[in-house]
N, C-alpha and C positions, 0 to 999 in steps of 0.2 A: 539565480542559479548560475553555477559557473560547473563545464563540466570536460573531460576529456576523454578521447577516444582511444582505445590500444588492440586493435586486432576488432574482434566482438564485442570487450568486456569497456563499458562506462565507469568512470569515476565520476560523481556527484557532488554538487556541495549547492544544497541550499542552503539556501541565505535568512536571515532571520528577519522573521513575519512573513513568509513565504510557506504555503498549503500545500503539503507533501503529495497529496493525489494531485493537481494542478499542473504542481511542477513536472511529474513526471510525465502526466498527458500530454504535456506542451512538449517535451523531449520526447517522445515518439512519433507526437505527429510529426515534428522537425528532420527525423532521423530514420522513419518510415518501419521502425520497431515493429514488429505485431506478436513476436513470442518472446517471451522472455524468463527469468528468474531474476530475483529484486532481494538483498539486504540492506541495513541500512541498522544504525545505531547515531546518539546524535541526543541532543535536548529539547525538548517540546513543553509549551505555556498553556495549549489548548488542546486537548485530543476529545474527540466521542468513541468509545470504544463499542462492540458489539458482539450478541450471541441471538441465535436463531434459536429461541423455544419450539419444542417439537412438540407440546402438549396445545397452547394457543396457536400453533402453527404460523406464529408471527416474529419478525424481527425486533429483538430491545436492546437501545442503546442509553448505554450512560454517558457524558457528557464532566471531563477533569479540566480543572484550572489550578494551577500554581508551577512549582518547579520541580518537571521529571527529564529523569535522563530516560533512552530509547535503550533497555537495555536488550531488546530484539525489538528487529523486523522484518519478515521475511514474506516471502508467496510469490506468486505466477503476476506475468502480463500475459494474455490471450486479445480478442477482440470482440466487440459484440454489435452487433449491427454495422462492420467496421471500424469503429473505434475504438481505443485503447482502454481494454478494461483488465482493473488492478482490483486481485485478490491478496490484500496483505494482512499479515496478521502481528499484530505492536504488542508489549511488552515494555508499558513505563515504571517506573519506582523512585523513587524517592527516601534512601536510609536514614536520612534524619528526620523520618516523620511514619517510619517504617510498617510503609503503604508499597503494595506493588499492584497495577490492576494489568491484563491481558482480555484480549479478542481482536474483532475482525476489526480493522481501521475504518473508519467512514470519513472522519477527518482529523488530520492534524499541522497543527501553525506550528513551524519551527519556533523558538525562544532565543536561541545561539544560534547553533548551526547545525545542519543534518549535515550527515557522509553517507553515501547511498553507493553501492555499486548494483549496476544491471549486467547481464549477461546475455547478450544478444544473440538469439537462434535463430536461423534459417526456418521458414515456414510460417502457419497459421493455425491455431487452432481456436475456432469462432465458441461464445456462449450461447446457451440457450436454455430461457424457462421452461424448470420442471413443476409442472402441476404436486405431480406424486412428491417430490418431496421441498419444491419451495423457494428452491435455488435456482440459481442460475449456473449449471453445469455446464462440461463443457463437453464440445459438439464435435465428432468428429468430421469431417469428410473426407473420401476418398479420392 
């Protein structure tokens, strides 16, 4: 990861074979991040993508190998137990083979190279498990 600072806002670039949630854990804890806003578009070899079924009440992830470009990705840094937790949500495809799949990121290994920008905010806003519906919302404090 190679990345630059301007005011609040990061410029990103991981590196290829480098784990998009990783990397960015690593630049927060580095940079002492705890809120934020995350895009990012880029190429990726490996992603598990994800949706929360409301009927099993359980999380299901699929799991893509070959060559996608990132054509979104977006979501929150907040923190959870203190550390930097990332809700992002990808958006890969692939027009010559004209597949697109979207959800919640759980992982993804760059193939080229990501472009990620963050947006650094003042504050905290901590997670916490909700029974009632499953997730990990967020929490305020005052």
């Amino acid at each position: 990861m190679e990345y630059r600072k301007f005011d609040n806002t990061y410029f990103i670039r991981i590196q290829r074979g480098e784990e998009i949630l990783e990397t960015l854990a690593a630049l927060c804890e580095v940079e002492h991040i705890t809120l934020g806003t995350i895009t990012g578009i880029g190429a990726v070899g490996e992603v598990i993508l994800g949706v929360f079924n409301r009927q099993a009440f359980a999380y299901e992830s699929q799991t893509y190998t070959g060559d996608f470009e990132i054509a979104s990705c977006s979501g929150t840094v907040t923190t959870m137990e203190g550390k930097p937790y990332f809700h992002l949500h990808m958006v890969i495809g692939n027009p010559t083979q004209d597949v697109c799949h979207g959800g919640h990121l759980n992982r993804g290994v760059i193939s080229l190279t990501g472009e990620f920008v963050l947006t650094a905010l003042p504050g905290t806003v901590e997670r916490e498990y909700s029974p009632e519906v499953g997730l990990n919302l967020f929490k305020f404090v005052d």
